[in-house]
N, C-alpha and C positions, 0 to 999 in steps of 0.2 A: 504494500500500500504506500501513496505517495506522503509524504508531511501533510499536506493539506487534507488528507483524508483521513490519517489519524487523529489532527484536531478535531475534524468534524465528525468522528465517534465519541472522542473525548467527551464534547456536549451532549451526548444521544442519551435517552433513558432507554432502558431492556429492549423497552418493545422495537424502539428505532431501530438500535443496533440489529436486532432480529430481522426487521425488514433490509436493512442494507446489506447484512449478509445472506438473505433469502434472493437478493435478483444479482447480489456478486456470483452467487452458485448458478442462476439460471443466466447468468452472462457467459459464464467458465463452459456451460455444457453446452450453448453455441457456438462458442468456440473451437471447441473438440469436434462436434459438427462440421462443422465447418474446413476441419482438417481430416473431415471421411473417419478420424479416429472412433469409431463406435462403440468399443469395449466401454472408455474410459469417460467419453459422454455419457452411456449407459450409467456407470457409478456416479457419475457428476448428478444426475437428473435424480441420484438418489439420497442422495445428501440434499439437493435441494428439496424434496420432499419430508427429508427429516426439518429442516428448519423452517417449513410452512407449517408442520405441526406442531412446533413450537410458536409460532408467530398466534397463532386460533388459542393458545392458551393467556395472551394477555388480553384488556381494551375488553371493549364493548363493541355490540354488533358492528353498529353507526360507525364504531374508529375502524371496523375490520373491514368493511362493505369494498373501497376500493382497494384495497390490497389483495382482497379473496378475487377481486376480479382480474388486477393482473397477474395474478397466480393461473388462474385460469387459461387465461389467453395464451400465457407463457408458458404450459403445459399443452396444450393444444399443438402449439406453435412449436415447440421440442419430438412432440408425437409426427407432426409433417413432416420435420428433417429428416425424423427416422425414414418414414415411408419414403421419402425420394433419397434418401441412402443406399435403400434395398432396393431402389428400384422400380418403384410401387407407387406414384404421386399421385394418383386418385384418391388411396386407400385413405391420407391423412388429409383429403378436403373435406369434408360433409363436419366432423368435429369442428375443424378450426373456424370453417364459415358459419355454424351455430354458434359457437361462443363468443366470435365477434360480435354478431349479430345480437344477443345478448345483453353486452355491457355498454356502461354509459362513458367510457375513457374517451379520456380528448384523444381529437388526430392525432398530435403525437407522440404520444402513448402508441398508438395502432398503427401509427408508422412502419413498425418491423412487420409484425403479425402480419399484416397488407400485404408486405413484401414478400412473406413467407406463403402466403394462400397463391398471389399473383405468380410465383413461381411456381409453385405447384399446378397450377392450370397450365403454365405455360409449357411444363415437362411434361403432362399429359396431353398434351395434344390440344389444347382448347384456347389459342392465342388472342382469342377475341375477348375472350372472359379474363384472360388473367389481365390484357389491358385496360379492360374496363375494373375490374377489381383496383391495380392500379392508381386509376384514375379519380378512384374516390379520394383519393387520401392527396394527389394533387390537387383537387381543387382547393383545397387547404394551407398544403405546403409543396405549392409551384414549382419551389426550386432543389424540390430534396431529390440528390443529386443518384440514390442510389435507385431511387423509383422510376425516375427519366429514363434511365440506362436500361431497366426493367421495362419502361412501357416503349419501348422505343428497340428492343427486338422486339415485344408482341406485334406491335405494329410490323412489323419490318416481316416479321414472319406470317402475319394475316395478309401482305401484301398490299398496304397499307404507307407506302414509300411517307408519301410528305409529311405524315404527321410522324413517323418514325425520325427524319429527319429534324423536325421539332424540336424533339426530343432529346434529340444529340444536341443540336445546339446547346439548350440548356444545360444539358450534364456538362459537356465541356466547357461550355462560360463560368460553369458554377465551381469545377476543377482544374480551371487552367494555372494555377499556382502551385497541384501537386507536383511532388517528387518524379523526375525523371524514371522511366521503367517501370511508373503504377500500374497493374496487371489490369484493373478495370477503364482506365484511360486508353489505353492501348489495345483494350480489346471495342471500345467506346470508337476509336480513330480508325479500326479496321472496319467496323462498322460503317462506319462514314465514308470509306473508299468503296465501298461494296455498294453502297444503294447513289452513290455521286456518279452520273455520268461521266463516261472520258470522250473527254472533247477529239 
């Protein structure tokens, strides 16, 4: 943890600290996710369930109500990665899109899960829906760079060139100050040679 984060446990009473180490573990298993590692998200996903059971033992309903709910989302949303890990990105939509569906979390809050649903449609075949899934969560937050990138191969893959292209623009307006060789810019820039006519 960084200094600034240790302060800011420092001030926490039980139940905060609880919460802060309840979405540190559901960060750590998208991570692992994210690196295909499945054993070790496995266990991660299960440490985070030990400390959401700790968390339902402090507070009252009213203190629990949004934490129960990003628990949920983010359990939903951990259950998708599995299915398009294996292979499977149908299997973890029907969950993830009821429980979104569900709660009352701001955009972004639903920022990722969006991402996560919008991907999974898109890995099953259904590019129209995952940019329209998407695009809910742009109309909110226009310039979130990782969603552009996302609706803009649906687009590109429903055949859908100009608004694909859109789309690119923004993610690249929005990341032109990353680091040289950022794997999503460069796959962002290939993109963009792919659907740009050669004169």
């Amino acid at each position: 943890l960084s200094e600034q984060s240790l302060e800011r446990l420092a001030g926490m009473g039980e139940h905060e600290k609880l919460e802060y180490e309840l979405f540190a573990r559901y960060a750590r298993t998208l991570a692992l996710l994210e690196t295909s590692n499945l054993d070790a998200a496995l266990e991660a996903a299960g440490e985070q369930e030990r400390v959401a059971q700790q968390v339902g033992e402090y507070g009252n309903i009213a203190d629990l109500a949004r934490p129960q709910q990003q628990l949920a989302v983010a359990k939903a949303s951990v259950t998708s990665r599995f299915a398009r890990a294996e292979n499977s990105p149908a299997r973890g939509i029907p969950d993830l899109e009821s429980t979104i569906e569900s709660v009352t979390l701001s955009p972004h809050e639903l920022a990722w899960p969006m991402h996560e649903l919008a991907t999974a449609y898109l890995e099953a075949g259904q590019p129209e829906t995952a940019a329209a899934t998407a695009q809910r969560i742009l109309d909110a937050i226009p310039t979130s760079p990782d969603l552009n990138l996302l609706a803009a191969k649906a687009h590109a893959r429903a055949g859908d060139r100009d608004t694909a292209l859109n789309h690119l623009q923004v993610y690249l307006d929005v990341m032109r100050n990353a680091d040289e060789g950022h794997s999503r810019v460069a796959e962002a820039t290939n993109l963009l040679q792919q659907l740009t006519p050669r004169s």
